[in-house]
MIVOSE-837299 format. One line per 3 residues: their letters; for each residue x, y, z of C-alpha. Coordinates in Angstrom, 3 decimals, decimal comma. Example, Ala and Ser with C-alpha at 12.3 -4.5 7.8 and 13.67 -1.06 7.14 Angstrom:
AS> 12,300/-4,500/7,800 ~ 13,670/-1,060/7,140 $
# end
This chain:
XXX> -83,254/-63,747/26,770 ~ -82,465/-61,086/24,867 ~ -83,024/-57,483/23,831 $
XXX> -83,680/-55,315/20,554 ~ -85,632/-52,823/18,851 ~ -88,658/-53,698/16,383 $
XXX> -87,642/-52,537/13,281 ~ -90,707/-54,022/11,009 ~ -94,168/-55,345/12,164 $
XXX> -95,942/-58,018/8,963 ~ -98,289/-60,715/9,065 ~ -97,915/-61,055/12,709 $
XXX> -94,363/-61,660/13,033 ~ -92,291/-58,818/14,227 ~ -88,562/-58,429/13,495 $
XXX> -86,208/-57,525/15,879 ~ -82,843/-56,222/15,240 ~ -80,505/-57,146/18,037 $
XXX> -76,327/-57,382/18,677 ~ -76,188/-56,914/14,262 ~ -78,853/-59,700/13,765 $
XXX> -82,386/-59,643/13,072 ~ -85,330/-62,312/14,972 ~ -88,863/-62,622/13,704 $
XXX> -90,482/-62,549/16,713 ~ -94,627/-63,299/17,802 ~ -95,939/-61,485/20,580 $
XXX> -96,803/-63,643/23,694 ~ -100,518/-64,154/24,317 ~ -99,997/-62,379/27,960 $
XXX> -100,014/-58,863/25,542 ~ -103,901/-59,881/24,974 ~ -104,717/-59,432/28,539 $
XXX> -102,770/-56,169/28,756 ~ -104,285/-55,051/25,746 ~ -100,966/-53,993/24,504 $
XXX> -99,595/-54,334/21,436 ~ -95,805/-54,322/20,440 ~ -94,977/-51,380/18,018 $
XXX> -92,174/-50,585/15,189 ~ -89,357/-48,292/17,242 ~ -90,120/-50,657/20,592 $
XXX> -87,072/-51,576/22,839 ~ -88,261/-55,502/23,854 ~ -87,263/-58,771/25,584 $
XXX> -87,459/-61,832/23,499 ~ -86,438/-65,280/23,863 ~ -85,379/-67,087/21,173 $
XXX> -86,721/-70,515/20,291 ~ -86,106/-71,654/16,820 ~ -82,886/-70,543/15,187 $
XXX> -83,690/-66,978/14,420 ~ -87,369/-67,274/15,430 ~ -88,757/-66,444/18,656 $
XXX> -91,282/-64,465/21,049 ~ -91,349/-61,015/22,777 ~ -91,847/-61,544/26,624 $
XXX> -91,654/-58,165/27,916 ~ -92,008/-54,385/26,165 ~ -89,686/-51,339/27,946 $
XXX> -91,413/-48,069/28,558 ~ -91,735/-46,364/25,675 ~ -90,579/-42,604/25,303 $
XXX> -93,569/-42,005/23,015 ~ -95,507/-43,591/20,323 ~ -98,102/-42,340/17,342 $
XXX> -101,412/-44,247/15,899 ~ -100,335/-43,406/12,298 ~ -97,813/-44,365/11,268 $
XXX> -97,716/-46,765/14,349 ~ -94,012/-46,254/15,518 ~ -93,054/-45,436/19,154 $
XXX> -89,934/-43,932/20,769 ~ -89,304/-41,350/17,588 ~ -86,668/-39,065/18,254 $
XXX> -87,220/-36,142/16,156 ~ -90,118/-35,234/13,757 ~ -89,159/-34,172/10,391 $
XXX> -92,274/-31,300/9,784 ~ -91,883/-30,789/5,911 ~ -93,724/-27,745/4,504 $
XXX> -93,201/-26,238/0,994 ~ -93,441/-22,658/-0,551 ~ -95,603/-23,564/-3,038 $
XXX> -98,710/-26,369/-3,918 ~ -99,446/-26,063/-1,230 ~ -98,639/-23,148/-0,474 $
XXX> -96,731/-22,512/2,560 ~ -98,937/-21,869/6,005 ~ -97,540/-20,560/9,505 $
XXX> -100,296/-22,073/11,127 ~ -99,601/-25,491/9,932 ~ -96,217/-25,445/10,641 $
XXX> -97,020/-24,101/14,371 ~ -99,506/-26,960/14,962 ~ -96,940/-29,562/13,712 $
XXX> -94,265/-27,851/16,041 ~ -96,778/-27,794/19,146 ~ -97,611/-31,353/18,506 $
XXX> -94,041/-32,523/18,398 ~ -93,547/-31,058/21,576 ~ -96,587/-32,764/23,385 $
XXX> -95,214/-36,200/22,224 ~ -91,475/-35,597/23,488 ~ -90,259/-35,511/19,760 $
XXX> -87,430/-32,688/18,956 ~ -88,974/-30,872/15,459 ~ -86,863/-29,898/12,526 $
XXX> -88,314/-27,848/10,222 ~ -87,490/-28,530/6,302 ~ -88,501/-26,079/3,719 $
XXX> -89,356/-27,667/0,361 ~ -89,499/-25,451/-3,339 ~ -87,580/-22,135/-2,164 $
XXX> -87,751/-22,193/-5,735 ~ -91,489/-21,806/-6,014 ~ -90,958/-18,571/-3,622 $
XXX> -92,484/-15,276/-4,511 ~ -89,723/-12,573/-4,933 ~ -90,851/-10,163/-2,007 $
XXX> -90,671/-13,535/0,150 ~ -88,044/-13,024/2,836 ~ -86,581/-16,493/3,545 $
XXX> -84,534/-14,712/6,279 ~ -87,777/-13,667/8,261 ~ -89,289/-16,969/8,538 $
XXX> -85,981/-18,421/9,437 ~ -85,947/-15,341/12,248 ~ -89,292/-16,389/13,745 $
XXX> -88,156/-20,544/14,338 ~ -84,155/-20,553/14,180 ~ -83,736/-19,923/17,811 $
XXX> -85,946/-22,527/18,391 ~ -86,097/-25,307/15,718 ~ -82,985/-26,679/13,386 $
XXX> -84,671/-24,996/9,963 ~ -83,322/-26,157/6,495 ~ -84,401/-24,734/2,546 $
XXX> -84,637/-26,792/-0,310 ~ -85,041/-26,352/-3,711 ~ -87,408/-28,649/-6,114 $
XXX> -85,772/-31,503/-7,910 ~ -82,864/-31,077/-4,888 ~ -82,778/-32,166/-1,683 $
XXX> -80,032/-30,581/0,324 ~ -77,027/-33,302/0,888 ~ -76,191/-31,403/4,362 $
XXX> -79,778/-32,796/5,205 ~ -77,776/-35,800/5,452 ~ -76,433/-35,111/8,893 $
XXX> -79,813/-34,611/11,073 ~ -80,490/-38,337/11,258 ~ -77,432/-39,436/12,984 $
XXX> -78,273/-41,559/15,659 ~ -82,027/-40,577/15,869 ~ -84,880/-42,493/14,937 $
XXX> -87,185/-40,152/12,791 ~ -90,525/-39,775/11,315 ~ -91,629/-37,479/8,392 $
XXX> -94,813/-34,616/8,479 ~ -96,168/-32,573/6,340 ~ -98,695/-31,911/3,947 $
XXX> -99,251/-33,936/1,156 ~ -97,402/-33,139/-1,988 ~ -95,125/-30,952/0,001 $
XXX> -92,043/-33,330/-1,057 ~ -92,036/-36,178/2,086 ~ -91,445/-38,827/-1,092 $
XXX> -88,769/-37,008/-2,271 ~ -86,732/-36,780/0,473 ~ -87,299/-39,867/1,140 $
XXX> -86,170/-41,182/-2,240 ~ -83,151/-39,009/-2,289 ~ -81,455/-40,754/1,198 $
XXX> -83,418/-44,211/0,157 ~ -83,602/-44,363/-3,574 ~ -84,276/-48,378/-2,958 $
XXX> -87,720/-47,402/-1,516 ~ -88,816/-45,759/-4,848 ~ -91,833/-44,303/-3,460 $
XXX> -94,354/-43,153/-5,121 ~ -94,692/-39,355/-5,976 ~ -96,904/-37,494/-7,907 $
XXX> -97,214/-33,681/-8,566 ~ -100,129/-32,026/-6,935 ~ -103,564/-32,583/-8,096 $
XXX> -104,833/-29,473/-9,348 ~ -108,371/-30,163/-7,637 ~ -107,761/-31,930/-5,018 $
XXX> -104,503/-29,966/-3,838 ~ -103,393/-33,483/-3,018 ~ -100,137/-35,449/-3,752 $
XXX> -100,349/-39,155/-4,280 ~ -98,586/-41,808/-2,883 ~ -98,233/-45,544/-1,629 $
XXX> -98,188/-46,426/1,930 ~ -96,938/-49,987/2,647 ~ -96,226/-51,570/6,404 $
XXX> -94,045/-49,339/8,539 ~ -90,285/-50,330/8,955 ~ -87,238/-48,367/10,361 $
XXX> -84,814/-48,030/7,411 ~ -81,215/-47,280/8,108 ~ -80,306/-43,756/7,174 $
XXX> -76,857/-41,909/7,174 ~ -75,878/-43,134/10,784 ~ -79,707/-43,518/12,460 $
XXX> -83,200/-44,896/11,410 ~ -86,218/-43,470/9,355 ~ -90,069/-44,598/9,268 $
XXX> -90,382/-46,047/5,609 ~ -93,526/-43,964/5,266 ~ -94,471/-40,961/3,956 $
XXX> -95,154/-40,049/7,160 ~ -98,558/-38,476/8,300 ~ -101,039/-34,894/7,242 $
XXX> -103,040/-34,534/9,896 ~ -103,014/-34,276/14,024 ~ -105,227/-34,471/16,473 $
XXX> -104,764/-32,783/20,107 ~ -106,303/-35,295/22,122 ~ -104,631/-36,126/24,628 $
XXX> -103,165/-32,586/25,638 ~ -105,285/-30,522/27,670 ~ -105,523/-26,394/27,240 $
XXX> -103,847/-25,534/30,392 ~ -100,449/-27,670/29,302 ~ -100,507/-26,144/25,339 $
XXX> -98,420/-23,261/26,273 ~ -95,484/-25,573/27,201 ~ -95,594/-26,709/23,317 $
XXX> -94,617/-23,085/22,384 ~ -91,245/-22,687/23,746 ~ -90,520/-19,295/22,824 $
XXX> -93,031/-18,039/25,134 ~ -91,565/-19,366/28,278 ~ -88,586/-16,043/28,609 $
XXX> -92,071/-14,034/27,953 ~ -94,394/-15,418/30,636 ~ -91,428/-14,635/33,243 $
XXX> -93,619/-11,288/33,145 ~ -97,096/-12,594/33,251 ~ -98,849/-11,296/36,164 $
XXX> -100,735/-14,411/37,107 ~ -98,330/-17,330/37,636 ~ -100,966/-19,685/35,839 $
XXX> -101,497/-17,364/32,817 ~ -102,873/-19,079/29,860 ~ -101,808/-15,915/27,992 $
XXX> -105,624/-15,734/26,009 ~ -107,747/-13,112/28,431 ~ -105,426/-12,483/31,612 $
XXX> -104,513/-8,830/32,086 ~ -100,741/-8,139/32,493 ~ -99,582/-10,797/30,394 $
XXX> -96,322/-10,570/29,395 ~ -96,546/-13,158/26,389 ~ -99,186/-10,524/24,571 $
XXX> -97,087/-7,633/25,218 ~ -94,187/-9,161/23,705 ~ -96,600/-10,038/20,632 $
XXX> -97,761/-6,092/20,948 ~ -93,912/-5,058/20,381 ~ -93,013/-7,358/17,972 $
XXX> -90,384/-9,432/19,942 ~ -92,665/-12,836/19,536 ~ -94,256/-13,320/16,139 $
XXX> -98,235/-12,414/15,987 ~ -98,468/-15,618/13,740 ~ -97,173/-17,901/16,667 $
XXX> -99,602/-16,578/19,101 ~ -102,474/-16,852/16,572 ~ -101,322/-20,078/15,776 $
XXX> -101,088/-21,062/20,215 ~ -104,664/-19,203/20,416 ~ -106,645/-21,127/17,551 $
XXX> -105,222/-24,311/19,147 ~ -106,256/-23,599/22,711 ~ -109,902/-22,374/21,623 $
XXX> -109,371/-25,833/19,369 ~ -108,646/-28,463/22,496 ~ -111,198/-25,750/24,804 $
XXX> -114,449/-26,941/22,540 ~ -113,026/-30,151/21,392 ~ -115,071/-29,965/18,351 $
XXX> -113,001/-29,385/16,123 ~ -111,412/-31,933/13,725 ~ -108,914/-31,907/11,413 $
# end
């Protein structure tokens, strides 16, 4: 037997890089009973049969995993935003942020068309509001920063972001082989284009990166109200002074999260952003 991580899932075979080779694997028939299906980023057991052909027995626990792209045990989530088409929006970014945090993924924030920036826009301020938190990086169009190069060191990663916002690009700057497909925003559809194929783990400057332009949109479905105000860590020093222990920081007198919003020590667009998800997952209506 032996062990390795699923680095590319097509037509049924799955290929398993292990000790500096790489097994096309099938998945046992016993994963039809369990309904569980081996995914891209998966630590597994497999027994090889035929030269450098064989099948996964067993899967390890997996640290996390996402529906789309379908990749599990993701280190960090790259959450790509830009200044400009489209333009750039706290509340996005925030709901990226919270959702990396429900999965166990560590978010860096990357900053596309600084460029693009209006000339009373103070880079400094945004940085102010996530730096403490989040790794934050600018770039430029045309120009992806090379010191980019060092976040993926020994992490697996997965892009986010808007489309058009420059997910491609960056891509194509660390992978030029992959010559994805970009395209500039569509002026109606405030869309950027581009061409999805099957997800593989690509090796990238010392760790691994999802082949895909990564994902748009998030869903909150499996994170209930009461837990969302763990996915906003910069409210944790503030809710030391929360009268109620269980404060959910949205009507509770005394509540030391919306006095530090009051004085301007936590940014009002975090807390709008915490407060439009928690009425979000409260109705579970609506859908993004």
């Amino acid at each position: 037997m032996l062990k390795g991580r699923i680095i590319k899932a097509l037509s049924g075979f799955y290929y398993v890089e292990s000790e500096g080779s790489i097994y096309a694997a099938r998945a046992r028939g016993l994963f039809r009973k369990t309904k569980e299906s081996p995914l891209v980023g998966d630590i597994v057991t497999f027994q090889v049969e035929n030269d450098m052909e064989g099948y996964i027995t067993a899967i390890d626990p997996r640290k996390n995993s996402l529906v789309r792209p379908p990749v599990a045990n993701i280190d960090q989530l790259l959450i790509t935003m830009s200044m400009k088409s489209p333009e750039f929006n706290y509340y996005l970014l925030d709901r990226f942020l919270a959702y990396a945090e429900a999965h166990d993924m560590e978010p860096v924030v990357i900053i596309t068309k600084m460029d693009l920036a209006d000339d009373d826009f103070d880079a400094e301020a945004l940085k102010s509001v996530y730096s403490d938190i989040y790794p934050v990086h600018f770039t430029d169009r045309g120009s992806i920063a090379r010191d980019l190069e060092m976040i993926f060191r020994d992490r697996i990663s997965v892009l986010a972001g808007q489309s058009g916002v420059g997910k491609s690009t960056l891509l194509n700057t660390f992978l030029p082989a992959l010559d994805l497909e970009t395209a500039e925003i569509s002026n109606a559809l405030n869309r950027g284009k581009h061409t999805t194929r099957h997800v593989e783990l690509m090796d990238i400057a010392g760790g691994k990166i999802a082949d895909t332009p990564g994902f748009s949109t998030i869903e909150f479905t499996s994170l209930d109200k009461y837990n969302l105000k763990f996915c906003f860590p910069d409210f944790n020093v503030h809710s030391e002074k929360c009268k109620f222990r269980e404060c959910q920081h949205i009507k509770e007198p005394k509540c030391g999260v919306k006095e530090a919003v009051a004085n301007e020590v936590l940014a009002k667009t975090r807390y709008d952003s915490y407060v439009t998800i928690y009425h979000e997952i409260e109705n579970r209506k609506v859908r993004y």
